[in-house]
C-alpha positions in Angstrom: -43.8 -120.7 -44.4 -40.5 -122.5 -42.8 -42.2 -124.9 -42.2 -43.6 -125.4 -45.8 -40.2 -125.2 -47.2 -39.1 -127.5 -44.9 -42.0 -130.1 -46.2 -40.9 -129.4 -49.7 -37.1 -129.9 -49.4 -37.5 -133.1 -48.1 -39.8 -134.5 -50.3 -37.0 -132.4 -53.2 -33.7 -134.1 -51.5 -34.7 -137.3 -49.0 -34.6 -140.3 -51.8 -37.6 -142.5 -52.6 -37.5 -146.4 -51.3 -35.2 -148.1 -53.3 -35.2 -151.6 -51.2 -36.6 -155.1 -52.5 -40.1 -153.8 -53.4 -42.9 -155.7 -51.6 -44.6 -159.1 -52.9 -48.0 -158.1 -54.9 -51.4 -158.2 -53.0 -54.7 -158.7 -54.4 -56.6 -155.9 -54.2 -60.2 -155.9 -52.4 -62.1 -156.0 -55.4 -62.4 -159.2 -57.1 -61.9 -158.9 -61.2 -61.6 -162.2 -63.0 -63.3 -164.6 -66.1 -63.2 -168.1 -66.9 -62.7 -169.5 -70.2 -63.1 -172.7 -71.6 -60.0 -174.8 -71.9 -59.3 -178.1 -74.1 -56.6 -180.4 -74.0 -55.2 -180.0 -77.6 -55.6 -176.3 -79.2 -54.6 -178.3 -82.9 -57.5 -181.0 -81.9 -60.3 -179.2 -79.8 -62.9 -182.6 -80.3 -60.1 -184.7 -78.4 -61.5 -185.9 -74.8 -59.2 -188.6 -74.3 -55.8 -188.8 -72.6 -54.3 -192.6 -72.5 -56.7 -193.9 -70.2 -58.1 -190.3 -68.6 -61.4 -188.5 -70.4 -61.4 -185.0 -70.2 -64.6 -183.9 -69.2 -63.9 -180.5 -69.3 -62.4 -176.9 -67.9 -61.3 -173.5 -67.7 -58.3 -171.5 -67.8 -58.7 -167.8 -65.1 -57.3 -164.3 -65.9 -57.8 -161.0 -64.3 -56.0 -157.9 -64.3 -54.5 -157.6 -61.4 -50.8 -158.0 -60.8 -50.7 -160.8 -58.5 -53.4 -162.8 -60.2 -52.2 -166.1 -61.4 -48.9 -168.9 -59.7 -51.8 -170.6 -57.9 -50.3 -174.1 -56.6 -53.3 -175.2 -54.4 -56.5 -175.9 -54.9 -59.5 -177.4 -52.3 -63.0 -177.6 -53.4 -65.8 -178.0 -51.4 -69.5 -178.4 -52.9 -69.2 -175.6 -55.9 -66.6 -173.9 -53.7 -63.5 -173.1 -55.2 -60.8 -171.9 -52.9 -57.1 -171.1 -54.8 -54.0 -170.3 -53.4 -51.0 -168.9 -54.9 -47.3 -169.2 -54.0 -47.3 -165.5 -52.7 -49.9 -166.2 -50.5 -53.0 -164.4 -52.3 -56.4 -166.0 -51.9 -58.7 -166.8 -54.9 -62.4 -168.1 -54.0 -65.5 -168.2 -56.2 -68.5 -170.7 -56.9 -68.7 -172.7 -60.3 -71.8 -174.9 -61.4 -72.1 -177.4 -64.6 -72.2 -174.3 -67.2 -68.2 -173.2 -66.2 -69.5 -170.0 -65.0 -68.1 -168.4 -62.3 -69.7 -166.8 -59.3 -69.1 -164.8 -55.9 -65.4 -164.1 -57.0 -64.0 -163.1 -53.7 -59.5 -162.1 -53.3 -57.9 -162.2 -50.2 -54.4 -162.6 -48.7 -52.5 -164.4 -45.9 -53.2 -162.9 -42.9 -50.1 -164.8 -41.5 -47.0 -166.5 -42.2 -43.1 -167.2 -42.3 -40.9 -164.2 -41.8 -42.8 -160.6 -42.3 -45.0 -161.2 -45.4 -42.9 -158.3 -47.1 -41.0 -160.6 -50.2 -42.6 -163.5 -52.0 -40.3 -165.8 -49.5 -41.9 -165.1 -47.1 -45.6 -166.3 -48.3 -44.4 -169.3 -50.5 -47.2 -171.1 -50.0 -47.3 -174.5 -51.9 -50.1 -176.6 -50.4 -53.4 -176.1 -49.0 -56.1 -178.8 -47.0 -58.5 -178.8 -44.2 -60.2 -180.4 -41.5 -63.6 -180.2 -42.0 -64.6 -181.2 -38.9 -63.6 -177.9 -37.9 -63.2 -176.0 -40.6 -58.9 -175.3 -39.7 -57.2 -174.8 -42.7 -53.7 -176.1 -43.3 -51.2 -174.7 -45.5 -47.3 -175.8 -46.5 -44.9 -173.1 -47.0 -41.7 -174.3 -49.4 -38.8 -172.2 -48.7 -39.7 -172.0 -44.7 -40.4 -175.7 -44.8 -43.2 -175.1 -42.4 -46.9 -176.4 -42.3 -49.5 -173.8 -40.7 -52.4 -174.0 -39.1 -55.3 -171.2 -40.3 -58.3 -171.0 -38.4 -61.7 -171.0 -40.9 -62.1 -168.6 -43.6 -58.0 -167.9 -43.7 -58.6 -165.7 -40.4 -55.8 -166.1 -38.3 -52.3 -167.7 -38.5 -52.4 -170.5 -35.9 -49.1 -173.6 -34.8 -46.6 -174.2 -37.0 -44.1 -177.4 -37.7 -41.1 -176.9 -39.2 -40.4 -180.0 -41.5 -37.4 -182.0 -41.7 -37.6 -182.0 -45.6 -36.0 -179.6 -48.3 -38.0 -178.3 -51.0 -41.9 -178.6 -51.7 -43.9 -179.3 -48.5 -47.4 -180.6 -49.8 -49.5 -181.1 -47.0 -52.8 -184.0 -47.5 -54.8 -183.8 -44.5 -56.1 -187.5 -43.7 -58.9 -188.1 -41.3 -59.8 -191.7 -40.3 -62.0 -192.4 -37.7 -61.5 -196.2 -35.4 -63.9 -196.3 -32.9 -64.3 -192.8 -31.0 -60.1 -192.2 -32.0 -59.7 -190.0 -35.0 -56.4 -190.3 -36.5 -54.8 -187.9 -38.6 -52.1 -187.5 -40.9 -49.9 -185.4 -43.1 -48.2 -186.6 -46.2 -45.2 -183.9 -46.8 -43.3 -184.2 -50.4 -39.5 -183.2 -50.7 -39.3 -182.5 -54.7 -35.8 -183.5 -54.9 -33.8 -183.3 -58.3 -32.1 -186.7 -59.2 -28.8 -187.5 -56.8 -26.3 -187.6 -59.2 -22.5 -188.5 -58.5 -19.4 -187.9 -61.1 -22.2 -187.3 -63.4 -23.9 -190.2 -63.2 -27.5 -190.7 -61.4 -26.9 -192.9 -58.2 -30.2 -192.9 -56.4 -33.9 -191.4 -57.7 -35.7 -192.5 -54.9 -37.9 -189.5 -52.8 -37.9 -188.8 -49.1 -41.3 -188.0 -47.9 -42.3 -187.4 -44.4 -45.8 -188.9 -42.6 -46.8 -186.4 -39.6 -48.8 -188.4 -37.3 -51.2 -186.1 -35.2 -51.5 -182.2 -36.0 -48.7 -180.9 -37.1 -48.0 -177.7 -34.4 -48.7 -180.6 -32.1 -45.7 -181.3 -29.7 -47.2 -185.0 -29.4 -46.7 -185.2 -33.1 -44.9 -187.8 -34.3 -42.6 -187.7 -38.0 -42.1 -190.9 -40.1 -40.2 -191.2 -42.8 -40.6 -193.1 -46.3 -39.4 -193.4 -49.7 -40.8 -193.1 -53.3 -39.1 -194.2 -56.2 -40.3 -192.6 -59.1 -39.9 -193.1 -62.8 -36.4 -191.7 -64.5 -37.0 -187.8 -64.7 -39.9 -187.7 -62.7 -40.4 -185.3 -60.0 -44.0 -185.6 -57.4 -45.0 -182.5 -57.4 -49.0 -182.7 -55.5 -51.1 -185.8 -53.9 -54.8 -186.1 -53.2 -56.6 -188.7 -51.0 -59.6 -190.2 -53.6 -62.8 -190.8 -52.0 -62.2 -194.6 -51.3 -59.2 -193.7 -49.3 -55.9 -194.6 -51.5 -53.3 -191.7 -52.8 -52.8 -190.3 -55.8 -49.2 -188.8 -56.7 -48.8 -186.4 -59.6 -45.3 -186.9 -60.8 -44.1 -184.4 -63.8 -41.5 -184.4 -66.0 -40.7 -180.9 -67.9 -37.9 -180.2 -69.9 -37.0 -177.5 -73.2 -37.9 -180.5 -75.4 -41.0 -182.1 -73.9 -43.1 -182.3 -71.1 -45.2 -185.1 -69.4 -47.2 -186.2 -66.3 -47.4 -189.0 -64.9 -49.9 -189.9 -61.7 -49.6 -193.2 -59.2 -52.4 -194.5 -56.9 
């Protein structure tokens, strides 16, 4: 009987947890839909965008808390892998017909700091090798690139980036002869230096990590951007041919624009 009374005076007395509560986890379940998404609600016929066609998409709820702040995406095949800047995992298949299918959640197994606040699983980029299946991801406020083994498994090397801000990791693969060369392209989305008030300098530091990244062999390059007044890079994809493409964005209370460079 003490000891019962003992039990129920602490839970009466001792005070709940009342610390930073922890960042939101997908649960094991996957719950989600697709809906069909066009480019102007006020026009839903419209397909073209200046010199882009829409051919189509989807905008994805579900109920759970976390769901939704995805800034990465990789598709493979009908594969769609998404990943959010608190480190949650978003995977299903999608065909012609917009459906999706095999909705799987998952979370960072690893990370910056202890994976208790969002900080710590600010994950901003996402690209693989798919020679080997490692996945890569860029963490913003750590400024680190991580290497994942396949399937999101296992936290792997880190690099810890020279650059403040948005690290977007694009994994390049070329091969010369039996040398494969690789190479990350790390973006710093800097605001606009401005001096006395007046903008002095808008061009963009961006970092070119020769060789894997949580290599010690690796070596950092640096090179500079200039992008249009306003305009901040914000992701970059290697096309199939080979060249870049930059998506620079420009959002304010009165308008918002995008703007992308090859």
């Amino acid at each position: 009987m003490r000891i019962l009374l003992s039990v129920l005076l602490i839970l009466l007395f001792v005070p709940s947890w009342s610390g930073e509560p922890r960042l939101a986890l997908f649960p094991p379940t996957a719950e989600m839909a697709a809906h069909r998404a066009v480019i102007d609600p006020l026009a839903p016929g419209r397909v073209k965008l200046g010199g882009l066609t829409f051919l189509g998409g989807v905008y994805l709820t579900g109920p759970a808390p976390a769901f939704g702040g995805f800034s990465a995406m990789m598709v493979e095949g009908d594969r769609f892998t998404l990943l959010s800047d608190g480190g949650n995992i978003l995977s299903f298949r999608m065909g012609a017909d917009w459906q999706v299918r095999e909705p799987r959640f998952a979370n960072l197994p690893d990370g910056p700091g202890t994976g208790w606040r969002k900080e710590d699983r600010d994950s901003e980029s996402l690209t693989h090798d798919p020679a080997t299946g490692q996945l890569w991801i860029g963490f913003e406020r750590a400024n680190e690139i991580w290497r994942f083994a396949p399937g999101f498994a296992r936290g792997g090397g880190t690099r810890r980036t020279a650059d403040d801000g948005r690290v977007a990791g694009e994994w390049r693969r070329r091969i010369a002869g039996a040398v494969a060369r690789r190479r990350f392209i790390v973006l710093a989305e800097d605001q606009d230096v401005k001096r006395n008030g007046v903008e002095t300098d808008r061009r963009q530091d961006r970092a070119v990590v020769r060789g894997r990244p949580d290599s010690a062999e690796a070596a950092q390059l640096r090179v500079r951007l200039s992008p249009a007044k306003g305009f901040l890079p914000t992701d970059i994809v290697e096309l199939p041919d080979g060249r870049l493409a930059v998506l620079n964005r420009k959002a304010s209370l009165r308008e918002g624009s995008l703007r992308c460079w090859r």
